[in-house]
MISEMI-227505 format. One record per atom (N, C-alpha, C): x, y negated, z negated; atom name; residue number from 1. Coordinates in steps of 0.1 Angstrom, whole numbers. Last residue first. Layout:
  east north    up atome num
     X     Y     Z    CA NUM
...
//
This chain:
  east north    up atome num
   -41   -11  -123     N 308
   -39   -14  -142    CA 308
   -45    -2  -153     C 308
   -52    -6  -101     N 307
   -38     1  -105    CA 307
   -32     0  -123     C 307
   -71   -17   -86     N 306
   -75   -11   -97    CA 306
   -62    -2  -104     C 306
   -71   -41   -80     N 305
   -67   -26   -72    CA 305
   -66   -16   -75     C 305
   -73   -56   -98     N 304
   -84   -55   -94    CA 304
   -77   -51   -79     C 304
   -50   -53  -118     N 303
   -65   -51  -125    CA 303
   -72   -46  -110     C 303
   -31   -63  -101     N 302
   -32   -46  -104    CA 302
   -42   -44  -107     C 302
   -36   -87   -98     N 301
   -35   -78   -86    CA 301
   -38   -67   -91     C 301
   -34   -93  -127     N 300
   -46   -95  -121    CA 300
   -48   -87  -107     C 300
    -6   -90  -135     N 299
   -17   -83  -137    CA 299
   -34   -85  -135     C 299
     5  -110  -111     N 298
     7   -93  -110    CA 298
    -5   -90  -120     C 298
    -5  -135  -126     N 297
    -7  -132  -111    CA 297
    -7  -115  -107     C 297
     9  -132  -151     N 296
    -9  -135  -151    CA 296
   -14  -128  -137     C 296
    33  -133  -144     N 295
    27  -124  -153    CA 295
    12  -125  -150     C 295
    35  -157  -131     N 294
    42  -148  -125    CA 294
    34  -133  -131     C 294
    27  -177  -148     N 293
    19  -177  -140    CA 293
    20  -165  -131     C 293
    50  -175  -168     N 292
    35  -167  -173    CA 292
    25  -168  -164     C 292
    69  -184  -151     N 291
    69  -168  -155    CA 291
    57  -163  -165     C 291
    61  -207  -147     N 290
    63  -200  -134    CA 290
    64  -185  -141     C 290
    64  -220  -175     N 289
    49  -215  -166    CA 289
    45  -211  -155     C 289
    91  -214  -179     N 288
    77  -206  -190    CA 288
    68  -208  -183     C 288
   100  -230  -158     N 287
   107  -218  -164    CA 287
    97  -209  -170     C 287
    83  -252  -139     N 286
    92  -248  -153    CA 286
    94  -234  -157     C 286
    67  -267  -118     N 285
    77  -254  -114    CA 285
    91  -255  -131     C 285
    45  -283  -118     N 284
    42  -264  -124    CA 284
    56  -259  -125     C 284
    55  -300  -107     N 283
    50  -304  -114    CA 283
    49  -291  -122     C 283
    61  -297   -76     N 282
    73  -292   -84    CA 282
    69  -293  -102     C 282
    59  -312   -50     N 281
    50  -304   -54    CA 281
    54  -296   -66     C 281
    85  -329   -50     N 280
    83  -321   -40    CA 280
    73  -309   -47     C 280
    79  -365   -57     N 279
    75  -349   -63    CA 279
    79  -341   -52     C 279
    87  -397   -61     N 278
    80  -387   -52    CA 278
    82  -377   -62     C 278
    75  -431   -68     N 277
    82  -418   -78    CA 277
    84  -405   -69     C 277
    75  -466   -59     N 276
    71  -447   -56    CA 276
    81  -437   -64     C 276
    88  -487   -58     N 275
    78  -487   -66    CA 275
    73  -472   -65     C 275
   104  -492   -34     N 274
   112  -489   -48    CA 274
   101  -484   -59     C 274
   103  -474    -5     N 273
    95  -482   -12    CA 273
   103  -479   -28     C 273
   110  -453    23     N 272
   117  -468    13    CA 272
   111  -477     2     C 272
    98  -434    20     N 271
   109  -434    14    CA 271
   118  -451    15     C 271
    73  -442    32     N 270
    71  -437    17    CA 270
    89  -438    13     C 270
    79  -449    59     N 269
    78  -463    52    CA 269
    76  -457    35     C 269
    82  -427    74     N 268
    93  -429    65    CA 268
    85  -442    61     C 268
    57  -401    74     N 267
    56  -418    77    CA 267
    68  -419    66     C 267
    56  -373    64     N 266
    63  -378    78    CA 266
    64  -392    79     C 266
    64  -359    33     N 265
    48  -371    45    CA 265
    56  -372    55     C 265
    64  -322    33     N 264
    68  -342    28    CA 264
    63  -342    38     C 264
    34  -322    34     N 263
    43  -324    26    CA 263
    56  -314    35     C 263
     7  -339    36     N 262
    15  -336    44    CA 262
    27  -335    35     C 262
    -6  -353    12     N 261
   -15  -345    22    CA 261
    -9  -339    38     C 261
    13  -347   -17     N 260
     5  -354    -5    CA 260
     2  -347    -1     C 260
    22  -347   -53     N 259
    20  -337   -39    CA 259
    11  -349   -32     C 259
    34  -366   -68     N 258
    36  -348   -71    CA 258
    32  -340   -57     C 258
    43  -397   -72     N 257
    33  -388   -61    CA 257
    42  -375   -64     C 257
    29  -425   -92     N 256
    38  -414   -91    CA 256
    33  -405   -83     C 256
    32  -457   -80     N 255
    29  -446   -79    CA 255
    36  -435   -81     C 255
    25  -491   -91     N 254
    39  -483   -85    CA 254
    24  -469   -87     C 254
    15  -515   -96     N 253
    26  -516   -98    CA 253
    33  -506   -91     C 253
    -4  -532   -65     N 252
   -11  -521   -77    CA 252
     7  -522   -85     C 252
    -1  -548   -48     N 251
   -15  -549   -49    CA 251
   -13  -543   -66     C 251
    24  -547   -31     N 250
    21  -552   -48    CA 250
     8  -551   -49     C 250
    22  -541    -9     N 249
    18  -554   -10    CA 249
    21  -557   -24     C 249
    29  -516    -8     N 248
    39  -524     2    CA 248
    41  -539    -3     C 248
    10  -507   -21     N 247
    24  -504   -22    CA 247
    29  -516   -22     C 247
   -12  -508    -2     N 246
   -15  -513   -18    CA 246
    -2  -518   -24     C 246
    -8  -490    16     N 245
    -6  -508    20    CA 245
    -8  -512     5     C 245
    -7  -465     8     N 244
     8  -474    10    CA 244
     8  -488    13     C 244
   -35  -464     2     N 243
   -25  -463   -11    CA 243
    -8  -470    -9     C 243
   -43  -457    27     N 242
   -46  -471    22    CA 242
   -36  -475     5     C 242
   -30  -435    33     N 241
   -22  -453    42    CA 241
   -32  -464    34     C 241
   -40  -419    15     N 240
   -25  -422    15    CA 240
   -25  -436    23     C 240
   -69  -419    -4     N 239
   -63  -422    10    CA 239
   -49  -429     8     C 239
   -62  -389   -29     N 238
   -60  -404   -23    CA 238
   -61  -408   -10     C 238
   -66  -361   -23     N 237
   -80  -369   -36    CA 237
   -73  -385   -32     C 237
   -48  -349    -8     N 236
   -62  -355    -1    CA 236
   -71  -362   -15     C 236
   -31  -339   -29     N 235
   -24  -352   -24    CA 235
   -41  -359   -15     C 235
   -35  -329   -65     N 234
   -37  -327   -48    CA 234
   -37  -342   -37     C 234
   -19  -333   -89     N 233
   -29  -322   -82    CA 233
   -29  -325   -72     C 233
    -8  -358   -98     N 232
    -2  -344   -97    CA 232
    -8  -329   -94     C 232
    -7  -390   -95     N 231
    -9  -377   -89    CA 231
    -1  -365   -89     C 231
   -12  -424  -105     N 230
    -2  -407  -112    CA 230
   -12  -395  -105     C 230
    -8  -454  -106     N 229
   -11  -443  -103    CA 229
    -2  -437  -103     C 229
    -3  -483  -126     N 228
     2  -473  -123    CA 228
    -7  -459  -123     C 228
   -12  -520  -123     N 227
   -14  -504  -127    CA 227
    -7  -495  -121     C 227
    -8  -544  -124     N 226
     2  -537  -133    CA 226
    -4  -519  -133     C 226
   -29  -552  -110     N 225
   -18  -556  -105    CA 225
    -6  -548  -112     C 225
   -60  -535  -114     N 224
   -51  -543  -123    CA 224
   -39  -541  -113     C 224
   -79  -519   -90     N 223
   -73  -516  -102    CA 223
   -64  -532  -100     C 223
  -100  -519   -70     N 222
  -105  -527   -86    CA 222
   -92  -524   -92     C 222
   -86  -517   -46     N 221
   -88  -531   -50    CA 221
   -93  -534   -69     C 221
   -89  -487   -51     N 220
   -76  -496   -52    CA 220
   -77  -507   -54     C 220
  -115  -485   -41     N 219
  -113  -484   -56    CA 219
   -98  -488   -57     C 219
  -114  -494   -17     N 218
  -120  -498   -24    CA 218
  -118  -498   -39     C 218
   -96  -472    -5     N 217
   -90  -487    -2    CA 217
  -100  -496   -13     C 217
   -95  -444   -31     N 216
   -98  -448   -12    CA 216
   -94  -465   -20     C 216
   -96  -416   -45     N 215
   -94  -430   -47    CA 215
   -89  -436   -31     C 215
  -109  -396   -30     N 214
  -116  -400   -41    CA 214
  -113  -418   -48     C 214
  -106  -381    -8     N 213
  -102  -395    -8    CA 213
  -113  -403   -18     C 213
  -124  -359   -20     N 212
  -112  -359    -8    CA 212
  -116  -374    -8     C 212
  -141  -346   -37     N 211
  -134  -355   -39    CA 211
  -122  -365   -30     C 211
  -163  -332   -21     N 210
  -167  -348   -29    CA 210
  -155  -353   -35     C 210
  -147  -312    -9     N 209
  -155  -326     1    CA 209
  -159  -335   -10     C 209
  -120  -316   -32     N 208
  -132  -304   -22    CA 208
  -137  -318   -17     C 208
   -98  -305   -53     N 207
  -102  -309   -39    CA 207
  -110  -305   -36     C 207
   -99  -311   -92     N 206
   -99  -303   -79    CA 206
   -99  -309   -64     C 206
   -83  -337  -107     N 205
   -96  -326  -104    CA 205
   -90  -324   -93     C 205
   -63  -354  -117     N 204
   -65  -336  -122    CA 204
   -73  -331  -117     C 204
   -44  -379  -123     N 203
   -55  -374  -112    CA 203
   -53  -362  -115     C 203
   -41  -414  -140     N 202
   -36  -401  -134    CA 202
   -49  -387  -130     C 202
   -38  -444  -145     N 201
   -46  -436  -140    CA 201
   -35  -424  -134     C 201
   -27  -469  -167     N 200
   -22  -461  -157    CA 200
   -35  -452  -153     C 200
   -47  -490  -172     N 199
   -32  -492  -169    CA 199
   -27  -485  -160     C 199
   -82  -490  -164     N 198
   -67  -481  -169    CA 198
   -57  -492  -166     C 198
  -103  -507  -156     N 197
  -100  -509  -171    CA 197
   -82  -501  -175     C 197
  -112  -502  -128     N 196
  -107  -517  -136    CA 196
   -97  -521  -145     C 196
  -110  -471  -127     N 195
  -100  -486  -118    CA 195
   -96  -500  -125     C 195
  -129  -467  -151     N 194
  -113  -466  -149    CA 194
  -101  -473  -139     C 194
  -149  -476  -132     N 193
  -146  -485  -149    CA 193
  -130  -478  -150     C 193
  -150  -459  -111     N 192
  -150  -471  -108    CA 192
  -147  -482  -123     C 192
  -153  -433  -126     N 191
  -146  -436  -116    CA 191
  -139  -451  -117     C 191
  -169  -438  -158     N 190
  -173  -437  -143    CA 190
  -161  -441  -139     C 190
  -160  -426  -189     N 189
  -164  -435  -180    CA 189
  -161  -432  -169     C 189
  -160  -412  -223     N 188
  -162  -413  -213    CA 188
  -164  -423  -201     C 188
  -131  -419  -248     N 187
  -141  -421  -243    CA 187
  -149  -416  -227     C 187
  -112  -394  -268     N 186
  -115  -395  -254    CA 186
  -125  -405  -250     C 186
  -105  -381  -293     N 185
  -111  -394  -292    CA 185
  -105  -400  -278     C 185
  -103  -355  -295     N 184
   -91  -361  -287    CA 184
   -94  -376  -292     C 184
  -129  -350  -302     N 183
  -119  -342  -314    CA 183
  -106  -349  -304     C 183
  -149  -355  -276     N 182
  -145  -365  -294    CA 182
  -137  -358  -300     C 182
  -135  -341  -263     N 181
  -136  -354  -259    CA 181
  -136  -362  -272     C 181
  -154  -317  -267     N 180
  -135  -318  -269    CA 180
  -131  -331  -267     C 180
  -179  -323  -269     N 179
  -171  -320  -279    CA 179
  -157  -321  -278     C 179
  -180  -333  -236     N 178
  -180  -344  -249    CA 178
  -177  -334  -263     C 178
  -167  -327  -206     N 177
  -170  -321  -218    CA 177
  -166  -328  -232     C 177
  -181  -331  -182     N 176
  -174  -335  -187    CA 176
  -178  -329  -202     C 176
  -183  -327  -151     N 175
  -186  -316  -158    CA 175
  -181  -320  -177     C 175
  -174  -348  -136     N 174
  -187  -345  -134    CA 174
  -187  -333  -145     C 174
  -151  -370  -157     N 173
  -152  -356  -149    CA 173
  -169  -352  -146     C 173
  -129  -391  -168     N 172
  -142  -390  -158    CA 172
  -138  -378  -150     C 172
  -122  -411  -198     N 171
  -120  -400  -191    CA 171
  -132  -398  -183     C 171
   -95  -429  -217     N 170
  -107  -429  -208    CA 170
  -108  -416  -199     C 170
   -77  -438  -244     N 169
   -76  -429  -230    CA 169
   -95  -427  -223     C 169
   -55  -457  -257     N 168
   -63  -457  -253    CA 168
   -67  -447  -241     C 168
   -21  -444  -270     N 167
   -32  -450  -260    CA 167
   -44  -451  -259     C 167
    -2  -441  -284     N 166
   -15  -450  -286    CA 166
   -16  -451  -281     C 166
    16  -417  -279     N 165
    18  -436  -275    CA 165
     6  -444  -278     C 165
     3  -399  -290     N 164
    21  -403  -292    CA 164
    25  -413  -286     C 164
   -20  -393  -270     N 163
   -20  -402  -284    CA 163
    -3  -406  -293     C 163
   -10  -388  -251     N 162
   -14  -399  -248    CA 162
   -15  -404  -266     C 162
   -10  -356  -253     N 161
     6  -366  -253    CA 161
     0  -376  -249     C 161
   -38  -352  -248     N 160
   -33  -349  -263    CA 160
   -17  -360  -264     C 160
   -44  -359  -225     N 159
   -50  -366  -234    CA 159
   -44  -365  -247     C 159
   -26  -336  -209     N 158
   -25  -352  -211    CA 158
   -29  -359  -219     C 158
   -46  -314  -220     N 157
   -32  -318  -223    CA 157
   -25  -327  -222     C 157
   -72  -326  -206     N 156
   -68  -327  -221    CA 156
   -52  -326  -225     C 156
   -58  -326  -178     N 155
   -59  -340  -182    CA 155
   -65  -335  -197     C 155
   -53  -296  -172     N 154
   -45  -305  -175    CA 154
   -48  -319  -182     C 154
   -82  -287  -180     N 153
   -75  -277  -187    CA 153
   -62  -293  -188     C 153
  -104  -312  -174     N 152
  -100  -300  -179    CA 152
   -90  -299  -180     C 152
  -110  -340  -164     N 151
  -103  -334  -176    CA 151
  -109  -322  -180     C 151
  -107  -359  -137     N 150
  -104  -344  -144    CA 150
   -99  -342  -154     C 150
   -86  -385  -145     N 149
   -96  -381  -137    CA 149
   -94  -368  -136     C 149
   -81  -405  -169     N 148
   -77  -394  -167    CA 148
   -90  -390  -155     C 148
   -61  -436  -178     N 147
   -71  -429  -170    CA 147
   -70  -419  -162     C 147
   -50  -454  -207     N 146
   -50  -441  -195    CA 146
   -59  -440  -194     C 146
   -41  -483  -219     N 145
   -53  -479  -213    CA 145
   -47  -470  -205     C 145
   -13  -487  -240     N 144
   -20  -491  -227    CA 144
   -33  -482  -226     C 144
     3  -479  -263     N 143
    -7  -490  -266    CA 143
   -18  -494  -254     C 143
    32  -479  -247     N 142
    29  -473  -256    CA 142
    17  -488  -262     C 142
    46  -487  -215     N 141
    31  -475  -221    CA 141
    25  -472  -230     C 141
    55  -519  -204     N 140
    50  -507  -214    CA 140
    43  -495  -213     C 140
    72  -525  -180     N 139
    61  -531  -183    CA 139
    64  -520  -195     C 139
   103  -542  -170     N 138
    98  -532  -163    CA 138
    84  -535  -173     C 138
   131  -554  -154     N 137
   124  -557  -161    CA 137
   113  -552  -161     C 137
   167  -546  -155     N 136
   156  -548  -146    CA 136
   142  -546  -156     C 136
   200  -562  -150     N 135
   190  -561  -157    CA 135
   174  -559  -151     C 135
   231  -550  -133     N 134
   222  -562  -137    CA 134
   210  -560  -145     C 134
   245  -535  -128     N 133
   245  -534  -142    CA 133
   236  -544  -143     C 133
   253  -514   -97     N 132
   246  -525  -101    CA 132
   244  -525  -117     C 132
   268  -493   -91     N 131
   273  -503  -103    CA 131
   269  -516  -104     C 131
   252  -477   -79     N 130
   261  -486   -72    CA 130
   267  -496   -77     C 130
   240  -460  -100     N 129
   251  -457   -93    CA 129
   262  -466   -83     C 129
   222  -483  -107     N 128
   235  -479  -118    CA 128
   247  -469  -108     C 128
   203  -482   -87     N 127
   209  -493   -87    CA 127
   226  -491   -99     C 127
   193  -459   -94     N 126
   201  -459   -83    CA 126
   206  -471   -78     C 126
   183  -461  -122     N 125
   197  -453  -117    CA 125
   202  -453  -103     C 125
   165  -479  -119     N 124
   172  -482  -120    CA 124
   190  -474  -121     C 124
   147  -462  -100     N 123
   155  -474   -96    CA 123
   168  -478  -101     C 123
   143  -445  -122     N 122
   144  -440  -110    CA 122
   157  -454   -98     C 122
   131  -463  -137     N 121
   143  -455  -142    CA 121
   146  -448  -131     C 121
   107  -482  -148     N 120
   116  -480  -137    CA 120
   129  -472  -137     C 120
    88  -478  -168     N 119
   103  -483  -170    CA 119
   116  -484  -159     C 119
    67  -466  -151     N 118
    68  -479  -159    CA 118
    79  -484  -161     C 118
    77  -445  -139     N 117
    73  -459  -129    CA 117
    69  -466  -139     C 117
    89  -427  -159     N 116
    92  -432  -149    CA 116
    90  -447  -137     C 116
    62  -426  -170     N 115
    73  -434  -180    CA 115
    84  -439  -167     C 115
    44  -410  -152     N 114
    44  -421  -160    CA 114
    56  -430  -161     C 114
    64  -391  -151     N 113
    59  -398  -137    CA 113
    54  -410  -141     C 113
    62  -380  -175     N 112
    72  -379  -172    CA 112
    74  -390  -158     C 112
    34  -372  -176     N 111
    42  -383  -186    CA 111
    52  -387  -180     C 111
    33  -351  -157     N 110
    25  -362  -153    CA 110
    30  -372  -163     C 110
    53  -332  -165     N 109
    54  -342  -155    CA 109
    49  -351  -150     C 109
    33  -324  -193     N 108
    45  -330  -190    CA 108
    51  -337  -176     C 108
    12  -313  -175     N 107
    10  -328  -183    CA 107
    19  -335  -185     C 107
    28  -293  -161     N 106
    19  -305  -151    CA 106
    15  -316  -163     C 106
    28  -276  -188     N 105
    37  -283  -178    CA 105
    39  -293  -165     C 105
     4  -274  -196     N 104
    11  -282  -204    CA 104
    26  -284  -194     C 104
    -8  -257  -175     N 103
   -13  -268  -177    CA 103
    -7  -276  -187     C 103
    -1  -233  -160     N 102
    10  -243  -162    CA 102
     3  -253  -163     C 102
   -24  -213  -168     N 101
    -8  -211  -170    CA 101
     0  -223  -170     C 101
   -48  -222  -167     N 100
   -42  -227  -176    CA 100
   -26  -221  -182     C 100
   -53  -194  -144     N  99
   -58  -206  -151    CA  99
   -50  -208  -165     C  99
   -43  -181  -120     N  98
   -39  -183  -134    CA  98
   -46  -195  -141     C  98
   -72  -161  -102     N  97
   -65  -173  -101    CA  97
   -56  -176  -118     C  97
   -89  -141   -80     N  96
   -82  -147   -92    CA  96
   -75  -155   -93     C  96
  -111  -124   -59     N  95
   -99  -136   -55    CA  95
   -97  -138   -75     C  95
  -117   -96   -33     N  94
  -118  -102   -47    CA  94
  -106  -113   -52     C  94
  -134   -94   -10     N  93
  -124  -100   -11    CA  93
  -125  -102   -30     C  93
  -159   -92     7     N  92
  -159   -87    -5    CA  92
  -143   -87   -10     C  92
  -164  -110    31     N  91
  -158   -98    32    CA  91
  -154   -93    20     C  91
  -176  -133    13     N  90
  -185  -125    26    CA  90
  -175  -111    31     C  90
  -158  -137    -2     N  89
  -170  -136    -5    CA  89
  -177  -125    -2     C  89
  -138  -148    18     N  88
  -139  -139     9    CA  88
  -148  -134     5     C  88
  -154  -174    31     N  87
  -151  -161    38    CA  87
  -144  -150    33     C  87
  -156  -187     5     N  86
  -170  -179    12    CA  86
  -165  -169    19     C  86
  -132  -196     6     N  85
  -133  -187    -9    CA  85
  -150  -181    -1     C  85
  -103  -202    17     N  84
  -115  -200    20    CA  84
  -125  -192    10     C  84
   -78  -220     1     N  83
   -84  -202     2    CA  83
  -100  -204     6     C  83
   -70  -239    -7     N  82
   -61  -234     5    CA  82
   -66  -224     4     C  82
   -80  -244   -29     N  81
   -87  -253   -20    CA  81
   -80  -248   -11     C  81
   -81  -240   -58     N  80
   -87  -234   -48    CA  80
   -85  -232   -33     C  80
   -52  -242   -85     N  79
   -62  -245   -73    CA  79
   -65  -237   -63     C  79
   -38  -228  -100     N  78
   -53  -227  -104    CA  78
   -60  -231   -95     C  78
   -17  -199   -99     N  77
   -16  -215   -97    CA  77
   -33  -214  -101     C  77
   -14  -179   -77     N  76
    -5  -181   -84    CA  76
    -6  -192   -85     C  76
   -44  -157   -68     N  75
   -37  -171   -67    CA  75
   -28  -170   -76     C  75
   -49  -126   -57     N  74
   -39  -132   -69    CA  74
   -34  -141   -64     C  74
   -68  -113   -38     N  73
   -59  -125   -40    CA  73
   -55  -127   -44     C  73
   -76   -82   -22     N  72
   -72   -89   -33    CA  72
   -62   -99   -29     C  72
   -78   -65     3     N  71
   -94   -66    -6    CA  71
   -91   -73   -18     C  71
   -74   -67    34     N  70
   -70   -72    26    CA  70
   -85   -73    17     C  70
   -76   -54    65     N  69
   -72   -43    49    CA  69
   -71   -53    35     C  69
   -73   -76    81     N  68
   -83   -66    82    CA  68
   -84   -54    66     C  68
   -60  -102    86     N  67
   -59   -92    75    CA  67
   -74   -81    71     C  67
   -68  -120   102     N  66
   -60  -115   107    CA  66
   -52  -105    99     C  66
   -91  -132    93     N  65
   -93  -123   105    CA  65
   -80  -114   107     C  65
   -75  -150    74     N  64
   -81  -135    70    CA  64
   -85  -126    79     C  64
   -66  -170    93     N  63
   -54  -159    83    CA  63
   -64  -146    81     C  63
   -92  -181   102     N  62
   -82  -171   109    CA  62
   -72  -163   102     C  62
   -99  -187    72     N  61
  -109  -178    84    CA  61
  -100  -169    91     C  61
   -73  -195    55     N  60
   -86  -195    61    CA  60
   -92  -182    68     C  60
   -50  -198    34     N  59
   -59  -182    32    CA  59
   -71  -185    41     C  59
   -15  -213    35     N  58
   -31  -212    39    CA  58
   -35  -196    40     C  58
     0  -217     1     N  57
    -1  -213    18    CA  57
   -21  -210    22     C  57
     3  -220   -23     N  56
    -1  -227   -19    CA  56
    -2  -225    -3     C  56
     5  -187   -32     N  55
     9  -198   -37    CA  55
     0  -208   -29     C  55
    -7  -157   -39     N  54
    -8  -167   -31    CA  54
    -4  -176   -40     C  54
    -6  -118   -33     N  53
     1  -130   -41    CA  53
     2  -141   -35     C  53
   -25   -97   -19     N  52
   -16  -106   -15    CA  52
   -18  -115   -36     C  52
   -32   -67    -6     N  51
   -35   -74   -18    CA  51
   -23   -87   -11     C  51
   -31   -54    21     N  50
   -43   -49    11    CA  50
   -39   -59     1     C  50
   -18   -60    51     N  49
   -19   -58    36    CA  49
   -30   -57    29     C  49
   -10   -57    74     N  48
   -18   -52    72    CA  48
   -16   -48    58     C  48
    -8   -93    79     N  47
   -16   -82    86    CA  47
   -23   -69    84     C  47
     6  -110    64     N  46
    -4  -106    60    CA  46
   -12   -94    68     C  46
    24  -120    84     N  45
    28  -114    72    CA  45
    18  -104    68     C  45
    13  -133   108     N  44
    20  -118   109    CA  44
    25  -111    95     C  44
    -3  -150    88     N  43
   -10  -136    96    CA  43
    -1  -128   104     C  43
    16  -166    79     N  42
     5  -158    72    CA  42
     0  -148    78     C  42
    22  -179   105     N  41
    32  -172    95    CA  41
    24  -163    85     C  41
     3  -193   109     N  40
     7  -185   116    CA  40
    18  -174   108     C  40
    -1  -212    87     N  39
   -14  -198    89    CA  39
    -7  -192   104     C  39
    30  -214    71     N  38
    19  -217    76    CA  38
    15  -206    81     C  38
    43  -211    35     N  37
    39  -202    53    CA  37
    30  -211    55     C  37
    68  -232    23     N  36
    53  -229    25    CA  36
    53  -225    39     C  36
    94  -216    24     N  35
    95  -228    28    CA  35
    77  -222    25     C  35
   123  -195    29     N  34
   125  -206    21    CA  34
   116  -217    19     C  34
   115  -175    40     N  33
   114  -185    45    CA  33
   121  -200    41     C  33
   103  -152    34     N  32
   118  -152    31    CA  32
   118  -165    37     C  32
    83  -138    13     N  31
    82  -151    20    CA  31
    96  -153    16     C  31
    77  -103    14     N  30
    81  -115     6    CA  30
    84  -125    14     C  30
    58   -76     5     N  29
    64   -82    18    CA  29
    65   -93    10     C  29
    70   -47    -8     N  28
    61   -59   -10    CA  28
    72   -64     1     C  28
    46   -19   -17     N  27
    54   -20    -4    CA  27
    53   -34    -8     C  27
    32    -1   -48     N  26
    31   -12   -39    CA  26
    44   -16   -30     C  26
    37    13   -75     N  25
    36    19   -61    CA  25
    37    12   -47     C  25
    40     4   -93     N  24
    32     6   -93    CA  24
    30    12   -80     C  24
    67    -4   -91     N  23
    68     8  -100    CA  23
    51    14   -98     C  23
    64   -29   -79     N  22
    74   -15   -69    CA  22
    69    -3   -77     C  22
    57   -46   -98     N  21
    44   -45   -89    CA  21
    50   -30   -77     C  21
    77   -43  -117     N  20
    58   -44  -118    CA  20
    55   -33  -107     C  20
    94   -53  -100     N  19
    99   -39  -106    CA  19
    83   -31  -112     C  19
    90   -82  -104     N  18
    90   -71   -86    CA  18
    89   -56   -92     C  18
    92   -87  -125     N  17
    82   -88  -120    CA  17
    78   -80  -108     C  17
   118   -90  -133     N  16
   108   -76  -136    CA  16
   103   -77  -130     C  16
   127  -116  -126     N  15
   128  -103  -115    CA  15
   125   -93  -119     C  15
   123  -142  -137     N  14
   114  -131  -141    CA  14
   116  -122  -135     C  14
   128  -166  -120     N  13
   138  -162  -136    CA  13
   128  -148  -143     C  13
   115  -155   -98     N  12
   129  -163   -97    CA  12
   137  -161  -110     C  12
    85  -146   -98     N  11
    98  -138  -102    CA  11
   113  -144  -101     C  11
    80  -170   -69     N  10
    77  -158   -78    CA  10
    83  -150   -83     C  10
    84  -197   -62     N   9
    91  -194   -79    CA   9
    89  -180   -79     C   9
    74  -188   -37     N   8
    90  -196   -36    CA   8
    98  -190   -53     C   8
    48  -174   -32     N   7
    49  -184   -39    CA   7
    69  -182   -39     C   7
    36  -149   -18     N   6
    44  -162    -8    CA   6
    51  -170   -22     C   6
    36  -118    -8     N   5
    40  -123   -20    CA   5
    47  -141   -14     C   5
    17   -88     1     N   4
    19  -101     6    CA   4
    26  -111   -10     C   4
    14   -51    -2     N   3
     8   -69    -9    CA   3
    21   -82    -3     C   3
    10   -23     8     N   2
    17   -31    13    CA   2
     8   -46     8     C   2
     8    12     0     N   1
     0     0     0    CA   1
     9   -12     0     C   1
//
């Protein structure tokens, strides 16, 4: 029985993991690419596998046409949105996913993206390398207004390292969950009151058609001249060219970007801008939540091939 294995971290500091899934009997085809498969690349991998291990590579219509034997998913990671999840469904595909494996590690890099474009430190070490020593003048975070969009599993773990700076934290999720919200002292608010009111705003929900270009050219205009966006879920929840004219202009202070909607973006005007933080999608990629996401992923395969 032959499983498909794309994610880059899988087993990297965990190389049992292969020993898992070999001892169980399983043929594994591995993403030697160095690089995210595209859905070409997927479907001569995937052809004639029966289970696959997915990172961020595309799982559509055509990839799965193109896996006639495949009856398991093991996402590696929490998000959906690269897996056609009906046309699983509909071919009785059984799909899983690690939830809240690397949700303290995405919070951490979401602070970390923070403090970064507040204090400018990015800059300013690249100004210290050129023995620039001159002085650069940057804003605060401790005492500011956060704005958390999606608060599940990551943006409470944000919410919790928000109180080690007094922050004020504001939160907007359609699903929103007011007991945990009061034991954080979370207020709730609409989309549009977090533009106004955050300092910083950072982004956790999912992608799907109601959120894809959730912060667009309008909601940019309400935010504050000193605000800092923070993306570390999914690069389509911003309109990017309206997010770089925001940039360009000062409109907003700076951005921290974990993932886009082309990665890396192709429009070099991202890599000259001093006010951008970039990510090469890398927010999950820590030692303990690649190897409990690594663990979660194989025993979910096995569970539901029934080899556990």
């Amino acid at each position: 029985m032959k499983i498909l294995i794309t994610p880059r971290s899988f087993g990297k500091t965990n190389p049992g993991l292969f020993s898992l899934l070999s001892d169980a009997g399983l043929q594994l085809i591995r993403n030697d690419t160095g690089d995210i498969l595209s859905a070409v690349q997927m479907r001569e991998k995937i052809a004639d596998c029966e289970g696959v291990i997915l990172g961020v590579d595309p799982l559509n219509v055509e990839v799965l046409d193109s896996a006639p034997l495949l009856r398991v998913v093991a996402r590696y990671g929490a998000g959906m949105d690269n897996i056609d999840l009906n046309a699983c469904k509909t071919r009785g595909i059984a799909v899983s996913r690690t939830m809240e494996a690397n949700s303290n590690a995405v919070a951490d890099y979401t602070f970390a993206l923070m403090l970064a474009l507040a204090r400018k430190t990015a800059l300013i070490d690249r100004r210290c390398r050129q023995k620039d020593w001159r002085k650069i003048t940057s804003i605060d975070i401790y005492g500011k207004t956060l704005g958390i969009v999606g608060f599940g599993a990551v943006g409470r773990c944000v919410a919790k390292r928000a109180k080690g700076f007094s922050m004020r934290v504001l939160a907007h999720d359609p699903f929103f969950d007011a007991a945990t919200a009061r034991k954080l002292d979370v207020a709730p608010a609409d989309m549009d009151a977090i533009c106004k009111k955050a300092d910083f705003i950072t982004l956790h929900a999912a992608l799907n058609e109601t959120t894809h270009n959730l912060v667009n050219a309008e909601r940019l205009a309400l935010m504050k001249d000193t605000a800092v966006l923070v993306n570390t879920a999914r690069g389509g929840l911003i309109d990017e060219a309206a997010l770089l004219a925001s940039l360009r202009d000062g409109r907003i202070y700076g951005a921290g970007l974990d993932v886009f909607e082309e990665e890396p973006p192709s429009d070099p005007a991202w890599y000259n801008l001093d006010n951008v933080v970039m990510g090469s999608h890398c927010a999950a990629s820590t030692t303990g939540a690649t190897e409990t996401m690594g663990r979660m992923a194989v025993d979910n395969l096995l569970r539901d091939l029934g080899l556990a």
